[in-house]
C-alpha positions as CSV (number, residue, x, y, z in Angstrom):
1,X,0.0,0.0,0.0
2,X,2.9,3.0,1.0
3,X,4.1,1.8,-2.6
4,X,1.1,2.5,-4.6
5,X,0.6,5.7,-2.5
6,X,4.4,6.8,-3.0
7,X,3.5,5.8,-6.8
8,X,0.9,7.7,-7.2
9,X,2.5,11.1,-5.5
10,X,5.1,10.7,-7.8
11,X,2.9,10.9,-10.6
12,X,0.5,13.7,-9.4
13,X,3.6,15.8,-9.0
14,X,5.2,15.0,-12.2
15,X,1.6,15.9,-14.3
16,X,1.6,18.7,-12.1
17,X,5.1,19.8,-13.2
18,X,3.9,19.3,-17.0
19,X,0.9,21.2,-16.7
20,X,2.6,24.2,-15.2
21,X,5.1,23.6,-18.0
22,X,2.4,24.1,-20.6
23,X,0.7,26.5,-18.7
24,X,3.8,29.0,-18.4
25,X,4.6,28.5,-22.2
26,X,0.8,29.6,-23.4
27,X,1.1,32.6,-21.2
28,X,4.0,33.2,-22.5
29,X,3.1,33.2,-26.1
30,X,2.5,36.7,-27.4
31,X,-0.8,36.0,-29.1
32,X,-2.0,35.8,-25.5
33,X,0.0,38.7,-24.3
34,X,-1.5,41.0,-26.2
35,X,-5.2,40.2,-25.1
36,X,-4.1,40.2,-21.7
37,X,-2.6,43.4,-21.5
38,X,-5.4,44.8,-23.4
39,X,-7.8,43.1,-21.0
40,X,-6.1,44.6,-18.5
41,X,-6.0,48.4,-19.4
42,X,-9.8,47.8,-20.0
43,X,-10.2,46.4,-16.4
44,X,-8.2,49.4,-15.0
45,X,-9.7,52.3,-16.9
46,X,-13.5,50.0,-16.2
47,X,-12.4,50.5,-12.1
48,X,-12.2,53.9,-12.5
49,X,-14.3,54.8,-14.1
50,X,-16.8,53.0,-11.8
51,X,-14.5,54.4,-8.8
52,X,-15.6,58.2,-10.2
53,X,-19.9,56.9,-10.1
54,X,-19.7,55.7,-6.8
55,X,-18.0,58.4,-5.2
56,X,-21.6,60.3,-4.7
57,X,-22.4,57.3,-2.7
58,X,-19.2,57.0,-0.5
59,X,-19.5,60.9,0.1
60,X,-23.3,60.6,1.2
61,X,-22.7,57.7,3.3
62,X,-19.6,59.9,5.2
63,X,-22.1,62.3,5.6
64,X,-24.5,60.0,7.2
65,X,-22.5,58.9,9.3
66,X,-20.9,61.7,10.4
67,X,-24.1,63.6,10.8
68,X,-26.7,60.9,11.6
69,X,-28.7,62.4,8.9
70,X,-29.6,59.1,7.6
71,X,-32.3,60.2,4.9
72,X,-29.6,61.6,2.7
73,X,-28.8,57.9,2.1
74,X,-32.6,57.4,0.8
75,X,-32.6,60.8,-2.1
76,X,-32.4,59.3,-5.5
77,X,-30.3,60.6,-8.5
78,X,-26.6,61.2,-8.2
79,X,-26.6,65.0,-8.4
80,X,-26.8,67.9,-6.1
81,X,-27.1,68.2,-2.5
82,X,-25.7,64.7,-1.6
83,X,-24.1,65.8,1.6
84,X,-20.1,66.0,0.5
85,X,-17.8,65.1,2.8
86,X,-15.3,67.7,1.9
């Protein structure tokens, strides 16, 4: 039995090794560098710009807080009078 189990460790690490193998040389392969950066500038500009929209919220929610005014978290729309927290 500690044989089969030794022989069977062996082999899950030595598939393991060969899949990271594979793995490394696909990411490596410029056709998939280039979607992946630009995936990744999208994702970056996507977070900010989604950073920017919720800001309203995060500044109502300070006020809130720091007031205890807690309708100001009920008004709809995201302009004017949204209690800034500057």
């Amino acid at each position: 039995m500690r044989v089969r189990t030794a022989v069977a460790g062996h082999i899950r690490r030595r598939v393991w090794g060969e899949a990271e193998t594979v793995i490394g040389a696909v990411l490596a392969d410029p056709g998939v560098q280039r979607p992946r950066g630009l995936t990744e500038r999208e994702e970056t500009r996507s977070g900010s710009e989604l950073r920017d929209g919720l800001q309203v919220f995060q500044d109502r929610y300070e006020h809130a807080v720091r007031t205890g005014e807690m309708t100001v978290l009920t008004r709809g729309g995201t302009g004017g009078g949204g209690g800034s927290a500057s």
